[in-house]
C-alpha positions as CSV (number, residue, x, y, z in Angstrom):
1,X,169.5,150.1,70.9
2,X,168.8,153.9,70.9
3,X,171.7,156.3,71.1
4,X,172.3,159.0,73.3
5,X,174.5,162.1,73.0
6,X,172.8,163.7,69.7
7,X,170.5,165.8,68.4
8,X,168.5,166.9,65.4
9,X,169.3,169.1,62.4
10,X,166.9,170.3,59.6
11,X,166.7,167.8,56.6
12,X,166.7,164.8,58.6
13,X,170.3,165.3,59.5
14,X,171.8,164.1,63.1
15,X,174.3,165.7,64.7
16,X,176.8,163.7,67.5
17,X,177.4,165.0,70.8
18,X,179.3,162.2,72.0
19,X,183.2,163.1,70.6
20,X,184.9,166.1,69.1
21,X,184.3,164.8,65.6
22,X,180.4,165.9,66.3
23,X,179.7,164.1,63.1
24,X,176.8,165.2,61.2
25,X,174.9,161.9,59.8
26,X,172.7,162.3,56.7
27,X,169.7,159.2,56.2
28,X,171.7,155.9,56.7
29,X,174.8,157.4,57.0
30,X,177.6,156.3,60.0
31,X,179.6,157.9,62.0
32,X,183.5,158.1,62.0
33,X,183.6,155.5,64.2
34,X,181.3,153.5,62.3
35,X,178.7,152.4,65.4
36,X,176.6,155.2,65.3
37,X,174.0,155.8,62.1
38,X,170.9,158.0,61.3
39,X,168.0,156.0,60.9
40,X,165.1,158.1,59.8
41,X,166.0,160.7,61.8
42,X,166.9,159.1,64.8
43,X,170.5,157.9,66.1
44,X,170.5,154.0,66.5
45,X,173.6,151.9,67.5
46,X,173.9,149.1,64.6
47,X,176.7,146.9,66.4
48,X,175.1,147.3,69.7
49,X,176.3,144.5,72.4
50,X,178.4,142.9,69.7
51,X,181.2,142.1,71.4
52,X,184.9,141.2,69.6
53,X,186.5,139.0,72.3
54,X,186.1,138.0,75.7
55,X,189.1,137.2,78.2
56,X,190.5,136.5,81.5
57,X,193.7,139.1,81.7
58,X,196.2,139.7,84.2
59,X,195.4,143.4,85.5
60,X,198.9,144.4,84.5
61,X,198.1,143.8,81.1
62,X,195.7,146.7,80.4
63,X,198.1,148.1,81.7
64,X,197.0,148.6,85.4
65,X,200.2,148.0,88.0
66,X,198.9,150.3,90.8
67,X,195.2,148.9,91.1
68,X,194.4,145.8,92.1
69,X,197.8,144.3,91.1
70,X,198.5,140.6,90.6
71,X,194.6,140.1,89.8
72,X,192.9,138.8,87.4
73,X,190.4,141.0,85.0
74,X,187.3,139.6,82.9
75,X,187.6,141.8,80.0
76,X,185.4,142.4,76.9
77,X,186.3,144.3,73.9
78,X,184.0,145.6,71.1
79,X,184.1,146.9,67.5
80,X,184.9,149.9,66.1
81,X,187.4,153.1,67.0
82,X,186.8,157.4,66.7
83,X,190.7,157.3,65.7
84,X,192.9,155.7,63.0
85,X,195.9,155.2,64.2
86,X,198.2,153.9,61.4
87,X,200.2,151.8,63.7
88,X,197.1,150.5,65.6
89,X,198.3,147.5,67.2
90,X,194.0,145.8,67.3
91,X,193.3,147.6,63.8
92,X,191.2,143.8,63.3
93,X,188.7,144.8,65.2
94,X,188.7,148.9,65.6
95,X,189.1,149.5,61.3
96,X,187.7,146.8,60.0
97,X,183.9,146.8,60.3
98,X,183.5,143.0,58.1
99,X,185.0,142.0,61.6
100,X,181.6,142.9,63.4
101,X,179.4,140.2,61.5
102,X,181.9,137.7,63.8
103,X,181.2,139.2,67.0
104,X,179.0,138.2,69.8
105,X,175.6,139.1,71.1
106,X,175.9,140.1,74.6
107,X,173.7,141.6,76.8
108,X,175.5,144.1,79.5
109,X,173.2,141.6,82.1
110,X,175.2,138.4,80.1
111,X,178.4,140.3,80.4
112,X,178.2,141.2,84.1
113,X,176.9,137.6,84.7
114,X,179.8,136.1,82.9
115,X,182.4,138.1,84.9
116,X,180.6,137.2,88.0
117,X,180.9,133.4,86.9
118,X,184.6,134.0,85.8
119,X,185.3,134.9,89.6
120,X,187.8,137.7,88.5
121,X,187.0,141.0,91.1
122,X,186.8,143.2,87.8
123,X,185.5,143.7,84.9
124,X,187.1,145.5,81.8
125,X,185.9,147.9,78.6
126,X,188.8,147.3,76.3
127,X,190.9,146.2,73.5
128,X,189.2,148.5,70.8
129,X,187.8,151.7,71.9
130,X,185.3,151.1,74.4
131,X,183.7,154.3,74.9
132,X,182.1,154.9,71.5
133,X,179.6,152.1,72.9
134,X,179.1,154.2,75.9
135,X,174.9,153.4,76.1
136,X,176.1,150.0,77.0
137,X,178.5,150.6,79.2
138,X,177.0,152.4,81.4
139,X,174.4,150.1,82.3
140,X,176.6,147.1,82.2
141,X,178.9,149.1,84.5
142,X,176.3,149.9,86.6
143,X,175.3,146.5,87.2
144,X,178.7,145.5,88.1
145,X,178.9,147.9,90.5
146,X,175.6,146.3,92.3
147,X,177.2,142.6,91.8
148,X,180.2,144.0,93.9
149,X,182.8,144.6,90.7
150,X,185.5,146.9,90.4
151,X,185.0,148.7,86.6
152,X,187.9,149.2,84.5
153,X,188.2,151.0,81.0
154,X,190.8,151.2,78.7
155,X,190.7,154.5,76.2
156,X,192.1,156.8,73.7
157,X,190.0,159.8,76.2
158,X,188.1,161.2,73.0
159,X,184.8,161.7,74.9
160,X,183.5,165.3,75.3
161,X,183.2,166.3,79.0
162,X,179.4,165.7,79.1
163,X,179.8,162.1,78.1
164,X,183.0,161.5,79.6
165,X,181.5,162.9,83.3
166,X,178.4,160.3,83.5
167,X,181.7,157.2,82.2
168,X,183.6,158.4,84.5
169,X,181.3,158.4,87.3
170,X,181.2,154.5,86.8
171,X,184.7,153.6,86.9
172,X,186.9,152.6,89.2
173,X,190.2,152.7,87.6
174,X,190.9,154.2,83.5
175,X,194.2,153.9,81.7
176,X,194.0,156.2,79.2
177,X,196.6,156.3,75.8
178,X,197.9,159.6,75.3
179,X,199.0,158.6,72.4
180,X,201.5,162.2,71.3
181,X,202.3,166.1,72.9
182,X,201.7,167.2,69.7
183,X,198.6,168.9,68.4
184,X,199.1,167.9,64.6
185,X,200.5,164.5,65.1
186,X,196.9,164.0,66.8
187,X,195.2,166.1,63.8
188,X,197.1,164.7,60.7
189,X,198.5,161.2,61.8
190,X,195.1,159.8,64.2
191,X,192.4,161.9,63.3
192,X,192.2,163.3,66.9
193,X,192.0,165.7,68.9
194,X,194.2,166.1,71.9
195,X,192.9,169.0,73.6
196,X,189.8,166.3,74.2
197,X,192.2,163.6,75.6
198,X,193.8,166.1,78.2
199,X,190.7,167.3,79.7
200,X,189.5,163.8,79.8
201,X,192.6,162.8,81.5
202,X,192.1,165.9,83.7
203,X,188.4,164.6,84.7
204,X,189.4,161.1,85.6
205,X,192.7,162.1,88.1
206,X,189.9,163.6,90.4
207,X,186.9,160.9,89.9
208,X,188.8,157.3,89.6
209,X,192.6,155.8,89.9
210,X,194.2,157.1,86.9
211,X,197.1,155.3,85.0
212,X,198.3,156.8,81.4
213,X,200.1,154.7,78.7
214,X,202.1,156.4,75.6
215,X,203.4,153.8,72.9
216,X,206.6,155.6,71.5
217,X,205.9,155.3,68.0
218,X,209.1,156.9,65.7
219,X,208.3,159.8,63.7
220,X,205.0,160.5,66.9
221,X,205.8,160.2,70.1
222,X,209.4,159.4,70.5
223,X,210.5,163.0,71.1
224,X,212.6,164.0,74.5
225,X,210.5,167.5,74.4
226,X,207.1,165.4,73.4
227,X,207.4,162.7,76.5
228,X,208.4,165.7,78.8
229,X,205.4,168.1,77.9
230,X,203.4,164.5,79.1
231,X,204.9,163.8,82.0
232,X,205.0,167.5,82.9
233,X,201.3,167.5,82.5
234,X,200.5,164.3,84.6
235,X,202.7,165.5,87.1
236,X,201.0,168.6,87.3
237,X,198.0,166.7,88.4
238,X,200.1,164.6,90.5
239,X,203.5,163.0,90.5
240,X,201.9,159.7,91.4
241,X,200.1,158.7,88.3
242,X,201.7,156.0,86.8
243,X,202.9,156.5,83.1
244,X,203.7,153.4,80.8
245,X,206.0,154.0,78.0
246,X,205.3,151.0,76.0
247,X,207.8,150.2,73.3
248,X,206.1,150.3,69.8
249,X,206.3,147.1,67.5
250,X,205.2,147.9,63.4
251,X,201.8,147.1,62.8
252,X,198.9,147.8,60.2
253,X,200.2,150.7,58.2
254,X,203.4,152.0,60.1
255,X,206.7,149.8,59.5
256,X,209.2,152.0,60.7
257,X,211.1,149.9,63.4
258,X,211.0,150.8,66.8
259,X,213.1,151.9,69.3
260,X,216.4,150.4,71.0
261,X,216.3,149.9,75.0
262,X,218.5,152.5,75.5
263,X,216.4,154.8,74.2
264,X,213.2,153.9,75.9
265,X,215.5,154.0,79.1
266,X,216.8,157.5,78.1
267,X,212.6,158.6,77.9
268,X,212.0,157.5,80.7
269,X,214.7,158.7,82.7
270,X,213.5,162.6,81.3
271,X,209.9,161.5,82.6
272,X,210.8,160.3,86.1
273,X,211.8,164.5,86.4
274,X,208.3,164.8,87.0
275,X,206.6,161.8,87.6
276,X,207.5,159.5,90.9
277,X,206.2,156.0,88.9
278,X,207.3,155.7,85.3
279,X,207.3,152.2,83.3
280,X,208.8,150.4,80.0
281,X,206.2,148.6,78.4
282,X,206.6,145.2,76.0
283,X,210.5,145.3,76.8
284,X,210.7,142.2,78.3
285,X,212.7,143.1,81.0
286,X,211.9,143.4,85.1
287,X,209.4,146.3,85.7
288,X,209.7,147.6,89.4
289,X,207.8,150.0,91.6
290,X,210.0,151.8,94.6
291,X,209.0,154.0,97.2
292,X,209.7,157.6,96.5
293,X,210.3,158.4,100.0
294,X,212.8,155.7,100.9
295,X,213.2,153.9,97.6
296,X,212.3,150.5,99.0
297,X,211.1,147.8,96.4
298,X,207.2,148.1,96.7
299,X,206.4,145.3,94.2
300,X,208.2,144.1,91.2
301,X,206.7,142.3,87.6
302,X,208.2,140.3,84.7
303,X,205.8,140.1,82.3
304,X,202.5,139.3,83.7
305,X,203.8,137.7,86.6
306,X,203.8,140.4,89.7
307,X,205.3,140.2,93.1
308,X,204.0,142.9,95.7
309,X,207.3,143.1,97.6
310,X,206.7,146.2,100.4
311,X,203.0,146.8,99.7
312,X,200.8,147.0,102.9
313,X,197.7,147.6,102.6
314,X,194.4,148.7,105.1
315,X,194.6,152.6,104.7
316,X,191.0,154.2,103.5
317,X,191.0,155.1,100.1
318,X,190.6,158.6,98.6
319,X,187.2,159.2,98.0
320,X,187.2,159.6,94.5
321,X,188.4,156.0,94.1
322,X,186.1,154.8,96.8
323,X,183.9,152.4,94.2
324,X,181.0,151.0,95.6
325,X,180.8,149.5,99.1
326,X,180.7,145.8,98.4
327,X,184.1,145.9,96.3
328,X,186.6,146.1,99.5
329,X,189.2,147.7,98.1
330,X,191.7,150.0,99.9
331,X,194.6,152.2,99.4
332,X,198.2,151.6,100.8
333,X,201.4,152.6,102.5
334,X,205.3,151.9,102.1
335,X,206.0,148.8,104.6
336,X,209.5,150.2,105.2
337,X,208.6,153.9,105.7
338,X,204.8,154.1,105.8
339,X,204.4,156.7,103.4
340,X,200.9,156.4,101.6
341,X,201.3,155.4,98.4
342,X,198.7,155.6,95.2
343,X,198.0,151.9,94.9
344,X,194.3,150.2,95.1
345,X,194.7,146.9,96.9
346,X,192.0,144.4,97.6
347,X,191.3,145.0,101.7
348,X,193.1,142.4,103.9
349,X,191.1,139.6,105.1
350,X,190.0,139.6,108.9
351,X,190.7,136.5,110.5
């Protein structure tokens, strides 16, 4: 498969348009995220439609608790990453590019066919980082869309905003990893770039549902002044969007241990200053959603199992989360106090 999202230099060099690494590719040379190479002078996708794993998840565990909760989710994931995260919790399959020679041969028509079979309502871009294969995904987003599937996608946000416009435009609901506040934890520790991540998270509160997840990872994101600069920018956008502080376990190349409970609760007691719907992540513990207005229980999860408590739903939903007419999703309101709330719920079946 042909790339998109380049263009040529002199010498036979390529030049990527597609994140802010913009990597310039000599002759058979690959990308950062090691999915993209310059084949005589033209960009070509080597691990195109390989795909690393294929699952049936609970919606809460990408995570996603305000769209479509207590669902099921057909998820794919792929190969390969445009960060390294030293504490990458699915380094298998994002660093390690030997993994690719095990990976399946999908087309995005087999993929949307296979979700359709699965009988989930949704289908998932996931577990690595989905958007570096973004010439697939669109088209095998696009075709769920005509097959009547909600699209979901799971990033790090590192897409420029021409790229990141024609995902977004596909999706129905992104939870995106802002993984720190801080501009050189994102330079020197992942090989990012935040300023990219924010304007991507920007882009997607006003074209799909919007949920964020930060993993507090010591010595990165565990800061009181870091997790308030994010949940004073989501809240800026809008105090609904749910933010998932998800407690960080060592892993690949980070070893420091994590967090006690009592701090995670401390985090996300600062956070709830700005945001109405803030959750502790891979606690084991009782996650609840309450009505800001009255504080009634709207629905309540341990683990993957999810009870929707005071959830009614039948209101329209906001037209940037509208999806495609065959999905029959809508948005919903408080069953104590009626307040609209900012949760996508599959529309009520008419007797």
């Amino acid at each position: 498969m042909d790339a998109s999202y380049w263009k040529a230099l002199p010498e036979k060099k390529l030049s990527s348009g597609l994140c802010p690494h913009r990597c310039v590719l000599g002759e058979g040379k690959r990308g950062l995220c090691g999915v993209r190479e310059n084949e005589g002078g033209r960009m070509v996708l080597p691990l195109a439609g390989l795909v690393s794993a294929l699952a049936i998840d609970p919606m809460e565990k990408k995570p996603l608790f305000h769209f479509l909760p207590g669902t099921m989710v057909f998820s794919a994931g792929f190969f390969g990453c445009n960060m390294a995260c030293p504490f990458c919790q699915n380094w298998r399959i994002s660093q390690d590019y030997d993994a690719a020679l095990e990976g399946r041969l999908l087309s995005p028509r087999a993929l949307v066919d296979a979700a359709i079979a699965s009988a989930s309502p949704s289908l998932a871009f996931t577990y690595s980082e989905p958007s570096i294969h973004i010439e697939y995904l669109l088209e095998a987003a696009g075709l769920a869309r005509q097959a009547g599937l909600a699209t979901v996608l799971v990033t790090n946000g590192s897409l420029l905003p021409g790229p990141a416009s024609d995902l977004l435009a596909l999706m129905d609901a992104v939870n995106v990893d802002l993984k720190a506040w801080s501009d050189a934890a994102y330079r020197e520790i992942l090989r990012g770039d935040r300023g990219t991540v924010l304007s991507f998270i920007e882009a997607a509160s006003k074209t799909c549902h919007l949920e964020v997840t930060t993993l507090v990872v010591p010595g990165v994101s565990d800061g009181a002044e870091g997790i308030q600069g994010i949940a004073s920018f989501l809240g800026a956008l809008g105090r609904g969007i749910p933010l998932h502080l998800s407690a960080y376990h060592p892993d690949w190349r980070w070893d420091k241990a994590g967090l006690p409970q009592a701090s995670l609760a401390a985090l996300a007691a600062l956070a709830r200053k700005s945001l109405d719907f803030v959750y502790l992540g891979n606690t084991g513990g009782i996650e609840e959603s309450r009505c800001p207005s009255c504080g009634g229980l709207l629905a309540s999860r341990r683990g993957y199992q999810t009870r929707i408590d005071g959830l009614e739903a039948g209101l329209p939903l906001p037209e940037k989360a509208a999806g495609s007419p065959g999905m029959g999703l809508c948005g919903a309101r408080c069953a104590s106090c009626g307040a609209e709330l900012p949760f996508v719920l599959p529309m009520p079946r008419r007797i």
